[in-house]
N, C-alpha and C positions, 0 to 999 in steps of 0.2 A: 671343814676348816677347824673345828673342835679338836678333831684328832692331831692335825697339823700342830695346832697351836700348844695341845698338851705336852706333844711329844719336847720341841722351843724349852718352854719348861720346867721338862723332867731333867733332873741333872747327869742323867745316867742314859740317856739316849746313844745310840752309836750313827753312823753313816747308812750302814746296812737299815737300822730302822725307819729312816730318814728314805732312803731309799724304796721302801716297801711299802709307804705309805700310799693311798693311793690318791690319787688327784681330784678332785672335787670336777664335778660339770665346770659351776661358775663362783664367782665370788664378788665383792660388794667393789666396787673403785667411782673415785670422783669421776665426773665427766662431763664436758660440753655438749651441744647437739645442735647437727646440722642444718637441721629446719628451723633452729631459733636466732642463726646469727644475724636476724634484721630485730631481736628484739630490743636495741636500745638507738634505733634509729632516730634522728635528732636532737640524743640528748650530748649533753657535751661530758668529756672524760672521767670529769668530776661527778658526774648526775649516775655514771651506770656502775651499780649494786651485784657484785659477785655473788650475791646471796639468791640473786635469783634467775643466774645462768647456770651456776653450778649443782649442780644432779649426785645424787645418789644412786647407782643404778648394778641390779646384778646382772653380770654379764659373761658371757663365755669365757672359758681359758685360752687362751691359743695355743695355737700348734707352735711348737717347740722346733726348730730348725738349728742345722751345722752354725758352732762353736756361738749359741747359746743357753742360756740359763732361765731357769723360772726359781724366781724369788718370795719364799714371804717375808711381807714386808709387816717389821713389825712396829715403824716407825718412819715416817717422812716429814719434809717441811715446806710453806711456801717460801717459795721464790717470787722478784719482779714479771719472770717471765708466764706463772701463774697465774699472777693478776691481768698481763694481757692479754692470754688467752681466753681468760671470763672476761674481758671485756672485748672483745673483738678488735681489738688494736693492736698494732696498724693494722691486720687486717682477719679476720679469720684464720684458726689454721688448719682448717681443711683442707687448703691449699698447697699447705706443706706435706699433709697426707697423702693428697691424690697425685701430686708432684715425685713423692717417696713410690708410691705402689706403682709407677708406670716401668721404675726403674729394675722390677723383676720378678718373676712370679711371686717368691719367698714376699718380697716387700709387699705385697699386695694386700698382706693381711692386714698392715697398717690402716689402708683406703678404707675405711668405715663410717659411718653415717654418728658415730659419738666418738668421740676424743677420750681416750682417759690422761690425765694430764698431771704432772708431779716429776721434778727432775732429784729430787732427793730419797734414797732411801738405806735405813739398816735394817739387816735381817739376815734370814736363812736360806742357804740354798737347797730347793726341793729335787730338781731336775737338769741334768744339763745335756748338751745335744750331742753329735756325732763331731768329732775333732776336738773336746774339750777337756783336757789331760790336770789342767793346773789346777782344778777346783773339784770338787764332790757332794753328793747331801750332804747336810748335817754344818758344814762350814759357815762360821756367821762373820756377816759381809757389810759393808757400804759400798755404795756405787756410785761413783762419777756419771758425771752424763753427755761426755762424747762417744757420739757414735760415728763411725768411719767405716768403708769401705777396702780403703788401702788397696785398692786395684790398678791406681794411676802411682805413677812417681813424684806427684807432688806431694804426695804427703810422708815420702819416706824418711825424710830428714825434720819435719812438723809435720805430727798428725791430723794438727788443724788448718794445715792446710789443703786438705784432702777435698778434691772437689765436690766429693759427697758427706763432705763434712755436717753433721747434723746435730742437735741436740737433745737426748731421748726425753721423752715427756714434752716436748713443746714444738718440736721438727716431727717428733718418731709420736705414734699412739705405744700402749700400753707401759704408762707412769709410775711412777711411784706412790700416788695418791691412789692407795689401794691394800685390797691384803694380798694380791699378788701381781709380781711384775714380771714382764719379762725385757731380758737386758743380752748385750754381748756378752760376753764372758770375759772380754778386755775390758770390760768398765770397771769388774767385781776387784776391790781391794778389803784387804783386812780390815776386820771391824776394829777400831781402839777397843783395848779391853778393860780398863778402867772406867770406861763409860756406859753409862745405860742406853738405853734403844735409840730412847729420842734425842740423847744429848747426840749420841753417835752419827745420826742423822741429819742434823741441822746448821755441818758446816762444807759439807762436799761439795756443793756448787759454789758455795758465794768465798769459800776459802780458797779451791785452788784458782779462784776468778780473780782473787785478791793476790794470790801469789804470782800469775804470771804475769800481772798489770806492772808489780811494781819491782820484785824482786828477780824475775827472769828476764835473760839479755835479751828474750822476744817482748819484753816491754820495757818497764823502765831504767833497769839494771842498776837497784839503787845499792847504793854504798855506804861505809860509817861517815858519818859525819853530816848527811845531807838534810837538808831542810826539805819534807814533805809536807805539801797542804792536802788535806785530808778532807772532801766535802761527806757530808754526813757522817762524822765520824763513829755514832754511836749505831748506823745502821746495820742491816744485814752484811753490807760491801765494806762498809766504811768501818766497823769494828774490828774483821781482818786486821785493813790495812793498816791501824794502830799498831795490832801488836806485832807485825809485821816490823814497821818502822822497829818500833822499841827493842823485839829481838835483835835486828840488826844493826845495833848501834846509829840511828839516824835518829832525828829529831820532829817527829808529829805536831804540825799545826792543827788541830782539830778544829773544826767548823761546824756546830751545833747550832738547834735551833730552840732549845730551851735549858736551863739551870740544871732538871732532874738531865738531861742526854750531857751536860758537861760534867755535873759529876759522874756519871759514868767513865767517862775520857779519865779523870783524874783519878779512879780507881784503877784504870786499867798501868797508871803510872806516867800516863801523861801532862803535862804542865803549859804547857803554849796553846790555849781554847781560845775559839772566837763565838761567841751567841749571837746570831748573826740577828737576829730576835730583836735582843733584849741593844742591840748595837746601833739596830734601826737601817740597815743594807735596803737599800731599792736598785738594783743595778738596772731596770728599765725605767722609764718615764711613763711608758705607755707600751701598750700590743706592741709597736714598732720601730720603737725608740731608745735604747741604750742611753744611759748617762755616763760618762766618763771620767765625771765627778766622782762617783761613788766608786770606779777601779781605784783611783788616787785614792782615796780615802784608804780603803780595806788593805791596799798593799803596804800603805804608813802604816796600818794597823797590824799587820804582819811584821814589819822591820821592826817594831815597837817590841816584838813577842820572841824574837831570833836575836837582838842584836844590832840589829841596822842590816842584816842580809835579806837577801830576796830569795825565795824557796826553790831547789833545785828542781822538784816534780812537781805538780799536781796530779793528786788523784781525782779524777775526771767521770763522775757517773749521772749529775742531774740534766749534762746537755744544756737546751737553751737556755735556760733560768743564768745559769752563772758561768757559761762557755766563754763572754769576751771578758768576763772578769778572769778568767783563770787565764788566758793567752797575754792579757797582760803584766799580771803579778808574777811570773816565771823570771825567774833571771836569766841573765843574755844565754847561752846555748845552751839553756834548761829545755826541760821535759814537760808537755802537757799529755799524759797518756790516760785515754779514755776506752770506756768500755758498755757502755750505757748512755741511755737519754730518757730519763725518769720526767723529767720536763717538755718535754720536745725532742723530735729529732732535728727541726731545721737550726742549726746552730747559726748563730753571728758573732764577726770579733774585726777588728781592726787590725788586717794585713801587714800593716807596716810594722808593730808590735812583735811580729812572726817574723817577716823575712831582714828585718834590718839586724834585728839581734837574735839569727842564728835559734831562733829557739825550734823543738822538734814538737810536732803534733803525732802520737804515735796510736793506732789504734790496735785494741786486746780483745778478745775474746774467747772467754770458757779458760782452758788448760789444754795443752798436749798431753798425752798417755805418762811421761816422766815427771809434767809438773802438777798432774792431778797426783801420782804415786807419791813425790817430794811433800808436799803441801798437808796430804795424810798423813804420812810419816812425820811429819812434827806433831801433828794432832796429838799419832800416837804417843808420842816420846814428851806429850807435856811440856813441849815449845809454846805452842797455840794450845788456845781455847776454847770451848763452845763458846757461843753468845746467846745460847736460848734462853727466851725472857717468860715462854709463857706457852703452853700445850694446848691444845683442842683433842676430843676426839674425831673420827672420821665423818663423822655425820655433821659435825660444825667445820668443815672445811671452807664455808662459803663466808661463813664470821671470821675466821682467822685469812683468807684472804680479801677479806673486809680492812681488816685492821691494817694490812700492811698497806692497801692501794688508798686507806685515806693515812698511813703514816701516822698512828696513835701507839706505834708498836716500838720496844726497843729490840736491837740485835735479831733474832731469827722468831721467826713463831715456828713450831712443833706442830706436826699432827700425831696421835697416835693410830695407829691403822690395827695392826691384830692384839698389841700389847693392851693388855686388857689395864693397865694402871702404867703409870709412868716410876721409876724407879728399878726396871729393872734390866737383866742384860749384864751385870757389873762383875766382870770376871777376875781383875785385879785391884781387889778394894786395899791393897797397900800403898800401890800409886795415884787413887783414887785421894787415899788421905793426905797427901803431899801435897793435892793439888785444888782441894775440894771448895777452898772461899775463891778462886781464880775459877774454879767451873761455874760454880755457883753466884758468878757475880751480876751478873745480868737479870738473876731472879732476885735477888735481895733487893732492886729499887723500887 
C-alpha cells in the first residue's frame, strides 16, 4: 500500500506506472460480521453504538472481473445507509450479500462472512477488468453507488429501475470504507479537481440523492419560483437540497433543529428557517397519536415565511417523525417526494389531505447513471458544494458513524482511508480560490 500510496503523490507518476504496480495480498477496510448481528439484541435504535459493530479488518483483495475497477481510495464518507448497516437495521445486510451471490458465479464473491461497507469514495484507479475502455491506472475518480445489471429492459430507459438494481457498499460487499474498492466501471466519474480527496468524496451519494428527489422529472421536477420545505436542512440530504433549491431559482424553507444548523442555512443564502427546537413542534402526542394541531400551526408557520403560500414540495427524508405533517402542509397538487425514513419507516398522515387536494406522494431513490453524472458535473463546475463539517481517519470510522446516527454532525462527516492528511488532491487551485469560503462553509461552524 506504501508503494501504491507514494506513487498518488508523486506528481510525475504516469498510467504505465500506476499500472506496474503491483497489488498488495490485502489491505485495511471497515466492516461488519456475520456472527455478531444478534449483538445489539433488545436494545432499542437509539441504545446501539457503531463503535462497536464496526471492525477494522485486513482483508483479501478481490478478484477483479469484466468491466470492473479496483480503486484506491484515498477518501470516503458516511452515509445514513452506514449507520444502518452497523446497526442491523431493518435488518442485517447479509441478506443482501447472500441474495446478490446466488445471482452468479462472479457475484458470489460478494457472499462473505464480513461486509465491508462505504457507499462513497475518491481516488485512484489501480486496475481495471476485461471490457473496460473508458478509464485507465492512474485516473483519479469519485464513484457513485449504483450498481446494475442492465440485463432486463426495465432499466434501459432508468437505470434504477433495473431489477437488480443495488447499491454498492450497502447491497454489494466491498465499499468504500477502505483503502481499496472495488466498483463497476459505470460508477467511476471524474474526480472535481478543485478539490481535495475528502472534500471530493463527501457528496456522491447524498448529492445526486438530492438531485434526483427534487430537481429530476423522476422526482420532483422543481421549477423557478417554487416554494421547497426542506426537513433537515443543514444535513447530509438536506444541505444538497438547499443549494439545489437556491441554484434553481426556488425558494427553501429550511427546517432545522438548532440556531448553530440555521445559521448554516443562512450562510448557504437561504432566508425562510424554521428551528423546529427552539419553535417547540410535537407533531405526535404519543407512540400513536398524531396531533393535528401542531400541522396547522407549522404550515401558518410556513405561510408566515412564503407570503401566505403553501410549499410546492417537500423534501421528504425523516419518515415517521414528520410524514403527516408534511402531506399536510403541501399545497393543493403539490409534491411530497421522499427518499428515506431516518425516523421510522411505518409512515402515518391523513388521506383526505392527499387525495382531496390532488397532492403527489412521489417516491426517489439514489440517482440514474445520467443523474449521478449531472449532479457531479455541477460539483465540478462549482454550482454545488461540499458540505464536509469534519474528517476522521479510518480507524475512527465507528466515531464518525457515531456522530451521524446520534445527529451531533453537520452536512457530511469524511473519512480519510489512504490520504495520510486531509488537504490534498487539489489539482485546480484557481477554481478552488473562487470558490474556497462556499467549500469551506460547513467547517468554519
Amino acid at each position: 500500500m506504501k508503494e501504491i500510496l507514494d506513487a498518488i503523490l508523486a506528481s510525475d507518476s504516469t498510467p504505465a506506472d500506476f499500472e506496474n504496480l503491483p497489488l498488495p495480498e490485502s489491505y485495511r477496510a471497515v466492516t461488519v460480521h456475520k456472527d455478531e448481528t444478534e449483538m445489539f439484541a433488545g436494545l432499542t435504535t437509539g441504545e446501539k453504538d457503531p463503535r462497536k459493530s464496526l471492525h477494522l479488518d485486513e482483508v483479501p483483495v478481490p478478484e477483479l472481473g469484466p468491466g470492473e475497477a479496483l480503486v484506491a481510495v484515498m477518501a470516503s464518507s458516511v452515509n445514513y445507509n452506514s449507520v444502518w448497516t452497523s446497526i442491523f437495521e431493518p435488518l442485517p445486510t447479509f441478506a443482501f450479500l447472500e441474495r446478490y451471490g446466488r445471482t452468479s458465479p462472479l457475484a458470489r464473491r460478494h457472499d462473505l462472512p464480513y461486509h465491508i461497507i462505504g457507499s462513497d469514495l475518491a481516488g485512484v484507479v489501480l486496475r481495471t477488468g476485461p471490457g473496460v475502455n473508458a478509464w485507465q491506472p492512474g485516473d483519479e475518480v469519485v464513484a457513485h453507488c449504483l450498481s446494475v445489471e442492465l440485463e432486463s429492459a426495465d432499466g434501459h430507459d432508468d437505470t434504477m429501475l433495473d431489477p437488480e438494481q443495488r447499491i454498492w457498499g450497502f447491497e454489494t460487499n466491498f465499499g468504500g470504507l477502505a483503502e481499496i474498492a472495488l466498483v463497476k466501471s459505470n460508477q467511476l466519474m471524474p474526480k472535481p479537481a478543485h478539490l481535495t480527496w475528502e472534500e471530493a468524496a463527501a457528496p456522491g451519494l447524498v448529492n445526486s440523492t438530492a438531485y434526483r428527489q427534487l430537481v429530476s422529472r423522476n422526482g420532483a421536477g422543481m421549477k423557478q419560483g417554487d416554494n421547497v420545505l426542506v426537513w433537515g436542512a443543514s444535513g447530509g440530504l438536506g444541505s444538497y437540497a438547499t443549494q439545489f433549491a437556491l441554484a434553481g431559482g426556488a425558494t427553501p424553507i429550511c427546517v432545522v433543529s438548532s440556531e448553530k444548523k440555521a445559521g448554516i442555512c443562512r450562510s448557504m443564502g437561504a432566508e425562510a428557517i424554521i428551528d423546529r427546537s427552539a419553535e417547540g413542534y410535537r407533531f405526535w402526542k404519543d407512540e400513536h397519536t398524531q396531533d393535528p394541531k401542531e400541522w396547522k400551526r407549522f404550515g401558518a408557520r410556513i405561510r408566515e415565511l412564503t407570503g401566505g403560500e403553501d410549499v410546492d414540495i417537500v423534501f421528504e427524508h425523516p419518515g415517521r417523525e414528520t410524514f403527516g405533517a408534511s402531506v399536510y402542509v403541501t399545497r393543493k397538487g403539490g409534491t411530497i417526494v421522499t427518499c428515506a425514513s431516518t425516523s421510522g419507516y411505518m409512515h402515518s398522515y391523513d388521506n383526505r389531505y392527499l387525495w382531496m387536494n390532488l397532492k403527489r406522494i412521489v417516491g426517489s431513490h439514489f440517482a440514474n447513471y445520467r443523474e449521478a453524472w449531472e449532479a457531479n458535473r455541477l460539483i465540478a463546475k462549482g454550482k454545488i458544494h461540499p458540505t464536509l463539517s469534519k474528517t476522521y481517519p479510518l480507524h475512527e470510522t465507528g466515531q464518525a458513524a457515531h456522530d451521524v446516527h446520534r445527529n451531533v454532525h453537520q452536512g457530511k462527516v469524511g473519512v480519510l482511508c489512504l490520504a495520510p492528511r486531509e488537504g490534498l488532491g487539489v489539482r485546480d487551485p484557481e477554481t478552488r480560490a473562487k470558490h474556497l469560503p462556499a467549500i469551506n462553509r460547513f467547517r468554519n461552524v
